[in-house]
Every structure is written in structure tokens, then in C-alpha cells.
C-alpha positions as CSV (number, residue, x, y, z in Angstrom):
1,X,212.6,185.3,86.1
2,X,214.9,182.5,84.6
3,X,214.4,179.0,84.6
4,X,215.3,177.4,87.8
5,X,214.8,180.3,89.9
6,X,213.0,180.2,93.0
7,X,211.1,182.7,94.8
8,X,208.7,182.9,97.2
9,X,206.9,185.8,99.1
10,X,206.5,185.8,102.6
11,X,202.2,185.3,102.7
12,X,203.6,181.9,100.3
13,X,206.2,180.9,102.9
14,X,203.7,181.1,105.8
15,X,201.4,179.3,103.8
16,X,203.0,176.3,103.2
17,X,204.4,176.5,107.2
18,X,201.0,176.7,107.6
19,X,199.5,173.5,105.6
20,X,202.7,171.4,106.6
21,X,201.7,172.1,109.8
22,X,198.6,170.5,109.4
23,X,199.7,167.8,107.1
24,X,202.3,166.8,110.1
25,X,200.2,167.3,113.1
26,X,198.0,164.3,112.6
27,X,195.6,165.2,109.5
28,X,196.8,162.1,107.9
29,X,196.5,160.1,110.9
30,X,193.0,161.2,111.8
31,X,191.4,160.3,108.2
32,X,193.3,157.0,109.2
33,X,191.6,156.4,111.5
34,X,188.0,157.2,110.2
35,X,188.9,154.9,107.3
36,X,189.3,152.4,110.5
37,X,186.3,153.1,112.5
38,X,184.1,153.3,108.8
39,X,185.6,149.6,108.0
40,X,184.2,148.4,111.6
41,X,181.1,150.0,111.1
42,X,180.5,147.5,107.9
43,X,180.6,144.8,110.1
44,X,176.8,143.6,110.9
45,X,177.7,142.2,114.3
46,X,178.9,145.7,115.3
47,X,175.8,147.9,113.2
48,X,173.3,146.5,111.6
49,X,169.7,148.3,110.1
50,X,169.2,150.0,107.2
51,X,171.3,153.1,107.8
52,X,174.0,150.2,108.2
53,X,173.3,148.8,104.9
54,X,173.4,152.3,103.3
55,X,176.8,153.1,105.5
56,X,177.8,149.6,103.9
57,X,177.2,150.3,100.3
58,X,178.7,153.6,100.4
59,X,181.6,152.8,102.1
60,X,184.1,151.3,99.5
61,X,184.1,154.4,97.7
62,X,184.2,156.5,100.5
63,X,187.4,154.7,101.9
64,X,189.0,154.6,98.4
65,X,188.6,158.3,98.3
66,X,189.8,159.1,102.2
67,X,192.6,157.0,101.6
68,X,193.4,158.7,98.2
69,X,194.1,161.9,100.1
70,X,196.1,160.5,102.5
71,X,198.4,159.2,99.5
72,X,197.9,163.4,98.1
73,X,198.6,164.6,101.3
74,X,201.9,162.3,102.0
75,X,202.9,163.6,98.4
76,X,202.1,167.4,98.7
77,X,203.9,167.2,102.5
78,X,207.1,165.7,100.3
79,X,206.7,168.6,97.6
80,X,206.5,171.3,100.5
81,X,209.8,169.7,102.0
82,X,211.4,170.3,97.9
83,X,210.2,173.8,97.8
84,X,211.5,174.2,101.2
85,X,214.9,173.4,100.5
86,X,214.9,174.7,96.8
87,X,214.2,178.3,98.8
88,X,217.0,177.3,101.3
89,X,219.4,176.7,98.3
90,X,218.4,179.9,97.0
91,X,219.7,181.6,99.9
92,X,216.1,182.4,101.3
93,X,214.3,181.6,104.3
94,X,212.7,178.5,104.8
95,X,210.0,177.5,106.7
């Protein structure tokens, strides 16, 4: 194969229709909003004990990571898009 060619098989087309899918039927959305409901749940007045104080120390590193992989996700959604039209370009057919 030569530099700049693209090809993709059929079980690789499907598989990205597959995980754009997901990406773009509320996955990103949905960690959203347990980054939301994990930030309220920090708040004494709403949970307090000592589960709440080990929710609370945990937390900040939990969110950092959730909302890390809403950043990866936004990213591999916009790489799926480029492979989608590279295989378009190429005369194949996109998903």
C-alpha cells in the first residue's frame, strides 16, 4: 500500500458506524451528567457521613478522569468523521 492510501474493510467500517454511534447518541452527555450529580453529592448539605467524606476525597480525581474522556471521546468522534471522509475521497463507502 502507498502512502496516503486509505482502505478500510467492511467489519472496520461497521465498527467505527458502530462506536460513532455511541459517541453521538448521548455517551458524552451521560458521563456529563455523572460528573454533575458526583459534584452535588460533595456538597454536605446534600450527603453527609462518612461514605460522603470518602465520595468527597475521591471525587476530584474521579471527575478529572470522566471529564478527560469526554475530551478523548469529542476527539476520537472528530477522527472517525476524518477517516470517514478520507474513505469517501477514496471512492469507498462511508459510514
Amino acid at each position: 500500500m502507498a502512502a496516503g492510501d486509505v482502505t478500510a474493510t467492511e467489519y472496520g467500517r461497521t465498527t467505527i458506524a458502530n462506536m460513532r454511534r455511541t459517541i453521538q447518541g448521548g455517551l458524552s452527555e451521560q458521563i456529563r451528567s455523572i460528573v454533575s450529580d458526583g459534584d452535588i453529592l460533595c456538597q454536605p448539605d446534600v450527603w453527609e457521613g462518612s461514605l460522603a467524606a470518602q465520595h468527597r476525597g475521591s471525587w476530584p480525581n474521579t471527575s478529572t478522569q470522566l471529564r478527560e474522556a469526554v475530551d478523548e471521546l469529542t476527539r476520537l468522534n472528530e477522527l472517525f468523521n476524518k477517516i470517514n471522509a478520507d474513505i469517501m475521497a477514496a471512492g469507498g463507502n462511508a459510514v
